[in-house]
N, C-alpha and C positions, 0 to 999 in steps of 0.2 A: 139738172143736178147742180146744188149749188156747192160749195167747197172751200172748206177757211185753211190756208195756206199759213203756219209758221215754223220758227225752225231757230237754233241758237238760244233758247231761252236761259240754258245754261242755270242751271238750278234757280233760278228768281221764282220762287215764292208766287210772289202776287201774279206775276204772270200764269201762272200754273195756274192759281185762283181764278184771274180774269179769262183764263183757255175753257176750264169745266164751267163757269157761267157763260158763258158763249155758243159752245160747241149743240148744246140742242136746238140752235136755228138750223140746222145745217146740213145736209146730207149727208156728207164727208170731212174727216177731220186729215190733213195731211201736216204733219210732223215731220222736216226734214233734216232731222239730225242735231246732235248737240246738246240733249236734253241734262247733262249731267257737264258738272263742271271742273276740269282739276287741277284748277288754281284755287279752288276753293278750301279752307279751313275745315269743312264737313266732312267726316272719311267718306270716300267714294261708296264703300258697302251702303251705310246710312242712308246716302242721295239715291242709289239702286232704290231702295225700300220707300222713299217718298217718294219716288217720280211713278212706280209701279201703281202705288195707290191710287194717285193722278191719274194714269191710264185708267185704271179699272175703273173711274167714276165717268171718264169721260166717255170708254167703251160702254156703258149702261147706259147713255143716250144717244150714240150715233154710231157710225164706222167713221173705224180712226186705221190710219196709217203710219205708221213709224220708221225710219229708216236712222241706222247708225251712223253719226259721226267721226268725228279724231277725240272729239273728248269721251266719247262714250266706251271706246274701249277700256275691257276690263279683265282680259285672260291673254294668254299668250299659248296659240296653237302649237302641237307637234310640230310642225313646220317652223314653228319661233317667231310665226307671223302676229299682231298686235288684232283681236278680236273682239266683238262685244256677247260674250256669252249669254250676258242677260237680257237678251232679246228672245232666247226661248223660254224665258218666263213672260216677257209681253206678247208672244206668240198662246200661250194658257188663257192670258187675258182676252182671248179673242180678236185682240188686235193685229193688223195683218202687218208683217214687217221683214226682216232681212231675207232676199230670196226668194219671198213669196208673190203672187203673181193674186189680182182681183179681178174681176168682170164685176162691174157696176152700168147697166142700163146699154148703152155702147161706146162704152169706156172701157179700156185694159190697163190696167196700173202696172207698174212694173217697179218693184222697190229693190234698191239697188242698195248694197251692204257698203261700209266704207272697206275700202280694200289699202292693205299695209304692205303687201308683197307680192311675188309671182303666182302663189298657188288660189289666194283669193281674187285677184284677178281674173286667171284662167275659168275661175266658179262664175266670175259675174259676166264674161266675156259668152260664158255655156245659157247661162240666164237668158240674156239679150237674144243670143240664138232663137231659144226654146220658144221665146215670146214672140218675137219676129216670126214664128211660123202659124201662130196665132193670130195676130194681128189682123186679118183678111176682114176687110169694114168695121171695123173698130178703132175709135181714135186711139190713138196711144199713147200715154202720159208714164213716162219715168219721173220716179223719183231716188234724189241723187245725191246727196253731200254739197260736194264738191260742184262751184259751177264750170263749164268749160274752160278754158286757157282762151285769150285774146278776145272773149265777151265783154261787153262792157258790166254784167253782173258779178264780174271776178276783176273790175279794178278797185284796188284798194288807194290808191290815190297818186300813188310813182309806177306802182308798176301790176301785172295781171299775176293773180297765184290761183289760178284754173286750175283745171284739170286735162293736160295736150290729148288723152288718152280717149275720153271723154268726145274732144271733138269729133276727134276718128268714128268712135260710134256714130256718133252723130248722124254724120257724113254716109254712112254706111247704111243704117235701117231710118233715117230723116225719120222720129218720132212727131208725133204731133206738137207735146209739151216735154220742157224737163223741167221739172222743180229742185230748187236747188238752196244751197244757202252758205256757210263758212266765210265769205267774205264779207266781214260784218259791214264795212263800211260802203260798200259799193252804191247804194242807192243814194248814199248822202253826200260825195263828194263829187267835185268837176268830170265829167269825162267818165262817171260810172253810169249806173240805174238799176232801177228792179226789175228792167227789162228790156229781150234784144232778140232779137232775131235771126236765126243762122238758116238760109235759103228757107225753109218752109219750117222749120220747128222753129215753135216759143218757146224762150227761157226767162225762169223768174226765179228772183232770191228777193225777199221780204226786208232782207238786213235785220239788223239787231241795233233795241232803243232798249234806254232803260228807263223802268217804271213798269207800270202798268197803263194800259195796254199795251202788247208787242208791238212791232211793227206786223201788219198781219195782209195778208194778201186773198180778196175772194174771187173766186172763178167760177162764172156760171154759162154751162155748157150748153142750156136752151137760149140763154140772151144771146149770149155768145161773146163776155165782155171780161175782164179782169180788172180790177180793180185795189188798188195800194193804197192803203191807210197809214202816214207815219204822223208823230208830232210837225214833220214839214208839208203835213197837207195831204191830201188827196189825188192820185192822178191813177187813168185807167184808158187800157186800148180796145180796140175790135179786133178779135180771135178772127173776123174771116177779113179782115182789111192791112194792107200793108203799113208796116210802124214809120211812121214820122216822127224825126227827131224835129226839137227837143219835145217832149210829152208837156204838154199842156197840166196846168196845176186846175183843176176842180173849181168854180165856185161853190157850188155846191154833189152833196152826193146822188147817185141816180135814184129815181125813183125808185125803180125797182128794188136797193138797197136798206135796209132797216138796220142801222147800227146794232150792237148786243148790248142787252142791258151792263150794268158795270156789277159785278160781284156782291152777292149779299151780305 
């Protein structure tokens, strides 16, 4: 299964563009968060309505995964908690996303909602459970916002804005993968990356470039290899081999890899 990794796009246009020309190489599309932006000039309703579109072109040629962000929320629960409602309309789109749970080949995805207070928590803390009871030979891959607290995919350059909560998990059901994203800068500065290791699960955040193409991340489960595309080059690990720092920059891409054409 092969699998294009991004996250943070944060309403860019072209990248949306360059995502739907991409996305039918692909097995799996994982989207992890951020898709909508609220520093942006565009009312929020507006960006709902274009990114949905987005979805539904890119659901019409592959499975895609979604998971909410801090920008994406756009209701405020009973509770007063900060939510992204409009994820059950990308749930119509066929698209799998907050709370919901995939089986792809022997892979268990696990798409983790961003969570703003106790009671969403406690839903996602129920989640984790539900799937951990599932999980019996099956890799298992969350997707997550937020990357852990004190990974090197959550330094932003002075200091880690993880997720301490997260680790715990972690630590707790050791998933296979967690895909992650929000620390935009982590892959591109001293002392961060797009990827790190906690005892036996890999984490990865793609970070966030601007232009087109994203910063984009593929993961393929039969090679068994991961692989990070930014304007700083190329670098990629072995899923079953322990991470060596520093990661080594690519001369070239793997064979196995075929760049996506660039947008029509």
């Amino acid at each position: 299964m092969r699998c294009l990794v991004v996250s943070d796009l944060h309403y860019a246009l072209p990248q949306f563009d360059w995502l739907s020309s991409a996305a039918p190489q692909f097995d799996l599309v994982i989207f992890a968060g951020d898709a909508l932006d609220i520093g942006s000039m565009v009312d929020p309703g507006a960006q709902i309505l274009v990114v949905l579109k987005y979805l539904q072109r890119i659901a019409s040629t592959t499975k895609v995964i979604f998971c909410s962000g801090n920008h994406d929320l756009d209701f405020r629960s009973p509770e007063g908690e900060k939510v992204a409602r409009w994820t059950e309309e990308v749930r119509q789109l066929g698209v799998v996303t907050d709370g919901d749970a995939l089986v792809v080949n022997d892979t268990l995805f696990t798409v983790c909602p961003w969570w703003d207070g106790p009671q969403m928590r406690e839903r996602l803390i129920a989640q984790l459970a539900a799937d951990g009871r599932r999980r019996e030979n099956l890799r298992w891959v969350w997707v997550h916002h937020a990357p852990p607290r004190a990974s090197q995919t959550s330094w932003a350059g002075k200091q880690s804005y993880g997720d301490a909560d997260l680790v715990s998990w972690i630590e707790q059901y050791a998933p296979d993968i967690v895909i992650s994203g929000h620390i935009h800068q982590a892959p591109f500065v001293a002392e961060g990356s797009w990827a790190d290791r906690l005892d036996k699960t890999w984490v990865f955040n793609a970070g966030r470039q601007y232009g087109a193409p994203p910063a984009y991340i593929v993961i393929d489960t039969t090679i068994g290899e991961a692989l990070w595309i930014s304007a700083m080059g190329a670098q990629s690990v072995r899923l079953d081999a322990p991470l060596e720092r520093p990661i080594a920059r690519l001369r070239a891409l793997p064979d196995w890899f075929e760049p996506p054409p660039p947008p029509p």
